[in-house]
N, C-alpha and C positions, 0 to 999 in steps of 0.2 A: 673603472670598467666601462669599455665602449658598449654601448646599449645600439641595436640593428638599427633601431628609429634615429638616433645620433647620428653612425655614419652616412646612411641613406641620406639626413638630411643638407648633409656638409655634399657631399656632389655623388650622384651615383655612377657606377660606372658606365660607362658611354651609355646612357639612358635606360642602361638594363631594368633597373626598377624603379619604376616612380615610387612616390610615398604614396598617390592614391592605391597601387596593386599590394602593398603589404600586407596589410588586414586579411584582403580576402585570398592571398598569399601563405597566411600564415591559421587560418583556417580550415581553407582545403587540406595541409599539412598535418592537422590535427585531425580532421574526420579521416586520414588515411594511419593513422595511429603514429604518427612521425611524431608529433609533440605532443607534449602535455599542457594545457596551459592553468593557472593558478591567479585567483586576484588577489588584492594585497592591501590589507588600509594603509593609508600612507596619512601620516602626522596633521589633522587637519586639513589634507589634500583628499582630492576624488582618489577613488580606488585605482591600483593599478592592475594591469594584465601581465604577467609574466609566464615564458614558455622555456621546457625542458626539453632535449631531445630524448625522445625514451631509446631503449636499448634497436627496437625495429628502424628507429630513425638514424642510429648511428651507422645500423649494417646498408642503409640505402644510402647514406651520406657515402659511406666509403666506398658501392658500391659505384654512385654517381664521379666519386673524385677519379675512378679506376677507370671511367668513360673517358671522363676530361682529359687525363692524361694521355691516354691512348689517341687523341683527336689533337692533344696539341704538339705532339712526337710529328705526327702525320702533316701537321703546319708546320712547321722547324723543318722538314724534311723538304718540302717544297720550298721554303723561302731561302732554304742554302741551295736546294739544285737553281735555282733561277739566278742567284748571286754566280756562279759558275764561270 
């Protein structure tokens, strides 16, 4: 299972997110009721933080993906009229 802190750390995309804005990334997301988050004893290990998307987090998820899409229609649209 790819953990967000995993890919983030292997290379973000074109500097979208650093690993310093995660935390407070995934915070603010939680005071907006998007996640849940849970700590975890881990084997001899410090605790862990793990986060769920609660059900309000999925309908902003899909509502946010229902932006993106409509804005990269609108990029594809321009980048063939200029190919022309």
């Amino acid at each position: 299972m790819l953990t967000v802190k995993k890919s983030i750390s292997q290379e973000p995309p074109i500097g979208l997110l650093e690993r310093t804005a995660l935390y407070p990334l995934l915070h603010e997301m939680e005071s907006h009721s998007f996640l849940r988050a849970k700590w975890q004893d881990q084997d001899g290990r410090p605790k862990r933080r793990y986060y769920h998307l609660t059900a309000k987090g999925k309908k902003e998820l899909a509502r946010r993906l229902e932006t993106w899409q409509g804005f990269t229609k609108a990029v594809d649209l321009v980048l063939e009229a200029s190919h022309v």
